[in-house]
Residue, then its C-alpha position, 0 to 999 in steps of 0.5 A: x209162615x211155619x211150614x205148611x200142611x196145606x195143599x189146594x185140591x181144587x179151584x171153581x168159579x162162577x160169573x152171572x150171566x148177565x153181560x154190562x159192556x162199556x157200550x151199555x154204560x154210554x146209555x147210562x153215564x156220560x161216558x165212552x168204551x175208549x175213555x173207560x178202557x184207556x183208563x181201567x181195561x176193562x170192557x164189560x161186567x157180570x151182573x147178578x139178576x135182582x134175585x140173585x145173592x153172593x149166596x147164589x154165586x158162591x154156591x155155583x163157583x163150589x159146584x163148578x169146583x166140585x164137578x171140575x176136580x171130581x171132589x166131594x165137600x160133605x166132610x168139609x169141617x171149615x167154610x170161609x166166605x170171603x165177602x163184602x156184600x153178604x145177603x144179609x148181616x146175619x146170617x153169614x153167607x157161610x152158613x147159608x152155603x153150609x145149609x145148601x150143601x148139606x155139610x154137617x159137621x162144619x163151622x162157617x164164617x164170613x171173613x170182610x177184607x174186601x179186595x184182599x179177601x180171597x188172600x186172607x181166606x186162603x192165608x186163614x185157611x193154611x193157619x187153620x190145617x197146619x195148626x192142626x185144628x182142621x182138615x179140609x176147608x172151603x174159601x169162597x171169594x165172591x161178590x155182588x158189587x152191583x147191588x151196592x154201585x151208584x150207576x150215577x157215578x162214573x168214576x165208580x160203575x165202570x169198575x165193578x161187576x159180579x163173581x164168585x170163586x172157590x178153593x178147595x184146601x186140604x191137609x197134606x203134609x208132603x205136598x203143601x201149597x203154602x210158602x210165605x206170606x205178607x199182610x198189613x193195613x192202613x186202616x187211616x187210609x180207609x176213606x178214600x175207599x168205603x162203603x157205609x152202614x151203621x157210622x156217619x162218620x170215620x174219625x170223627x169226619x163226616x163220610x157220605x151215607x148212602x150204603x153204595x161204594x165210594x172210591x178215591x181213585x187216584x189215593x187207592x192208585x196212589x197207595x196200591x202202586x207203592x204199597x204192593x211192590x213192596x208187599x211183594x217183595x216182603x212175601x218173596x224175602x219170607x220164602x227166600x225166593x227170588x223174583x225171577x223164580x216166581x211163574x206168575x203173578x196174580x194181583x187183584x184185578x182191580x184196573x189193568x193200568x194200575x197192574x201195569x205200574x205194579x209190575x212196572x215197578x216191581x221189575x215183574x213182566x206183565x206178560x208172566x201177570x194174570x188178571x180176570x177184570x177185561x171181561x169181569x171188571x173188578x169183582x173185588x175178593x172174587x178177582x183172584x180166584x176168577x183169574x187163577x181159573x182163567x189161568x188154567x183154562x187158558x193152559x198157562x198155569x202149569x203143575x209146580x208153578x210159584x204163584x205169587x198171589x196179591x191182594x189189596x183194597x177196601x181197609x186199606x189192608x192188604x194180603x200176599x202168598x207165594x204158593x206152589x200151584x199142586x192142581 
């Protein structure tokens, strides 16, 4: 990563405030709050209401960001959304945020690397500054995973929920955010986690059609747990950084037991990890963001913190940043 120009100004987020608990999901699915948090952590989810879009929550995470930070987004010139659940397949839900907060003069677009999506945006956001192209970008990560679960399936809706957060990223040339960065992905992997549309099939096999989430558990655990220890000492060696300078860590907070070999398996203490899937389950691109605002909330994250954010998921791709926290 050349060095970098870009620094994040300001973080919102935003969660329905419709709660799903795992007693709930007893009344729908043969399953039980001790089973579901032994397995994954989590013990409720944020669900949009039937008329609420990624559109509606990313807005609010901006607004939350706006307020929070005392920032103005009218001379936004880029707007990335990251998602995987648009409102509809055109027009991005870029757009339809660029519309409801009057910007003028910004080009907007959707970006899909599912759970790896928040990483990507802010890594496609710092290539966008530094390069000279932009000055002040939006990257939403937001999701409402519960309009595409099948509440039949066990092994899926305990997981997901809904969310949005949003990161403000500025050129700064003497303060920069941006340290290093890792990407790959596996894309061979890619049906043991999808979700369908046009095609019946990938590679040339037949996939179940039902435009709902369908997961491979234990093949994603299996590929996560090897993949991002790897992955995060790939970003760790770009930034000629050693592990035990990093303050925290920020996976995807796609289940707290795969976090907890993540960790166990990079040397990194889970105690230093932040994740936002207790109280949110796995919102996909929105984890990340959910969780750094956690982060600050709870005053753990501290200004000139090194933050090593990870993502991975749907693709199978995967997206890391060491970053200086600058908020």
């Amino acid at each position: 990563m050349q060095n970098s120009k870009a620094r994040i100004t300001a973080i919102g987020s935003y969660v329905p405030e419709k709660v799903l608990t795992n007693k709930d999901l007893e009344k729908i699915v043969e399953t039980n709050d001790e089973w579901i948090v032994k397995r994954t952590g989590i013990k409720e989810r944020r669900i949009a209401n039937g008329n609420e879009y990624t559109s509606d929550l990313s807005f609010k995470a901006i607004k939350d960001l706006m307020e929070k930070y005392n920032k103005s987004v009218e001379d936004v010139d880029m707007i990335i959304v990251c998602t995987l659940t648009p409102d509809f397949k055109t027009p991005s839900v870029a757009s339809i945020i660029q519309a409801k907060l009057g910007i003028k003069n910004a080009g907007a677009f959707d970006l899909n690397t599912a759970c790896a999506g928040f990483t990507y945006g802010l890594y496609m956001a710092n290539g966008l500054i530094t390069s000279g192209l932009n000055r002040k970008i939006l990257v939403v990560g937001a999701e409402t995973l519960s309009k595409i679960t099948d509440y039949e399936d066990r092994t899926t809706c305990i997981l997901f929920g809904d969310g949005a957060g949003a990161a403000l990223v500025e050129y700064d040339e003497e303060q920069p955010s941006f340290i290093s960065s890792y990407l790959g992905s596996e894309g061979e992997k890619g049906k043991h986690l999808y979700c369908s549309n046009l095609s019946n099939q990938m590679f040339g096999e037949e996939i179940i059609n039902n435009n709902n989430i369908i997961q491979n558990g234990r093949e994603v655990y299996k590929w996560a747990v090897t993949t991002v220890p790897k992955g995060m000492q790939a970003v760790l060696n770009n930034g000629s950084t050693l592990l035990n300078e990093v303050d925290w860590f920020v996976p995807h907070s796609a289940n707290l037991r795969m976090i907890e070999s993540i960790c166990e398996r990079s040397e990194f203490p889970i105690e230093k990890t932040l994740y936002s899937l207790v109280d949110c389950g796995n919102t996909s691109s929105a984890t990340i963001p959910l969780s750094l605002v956690k982060g600050v909330k709870e005053g753990k994250l501290k200004y000139g913190d090194k933050v090593l954010l990870y993502g991975f998921g749907g693709g199978l791709t995967h997206a890391g940043l060491l970053i200086n926290w600058t908020l």
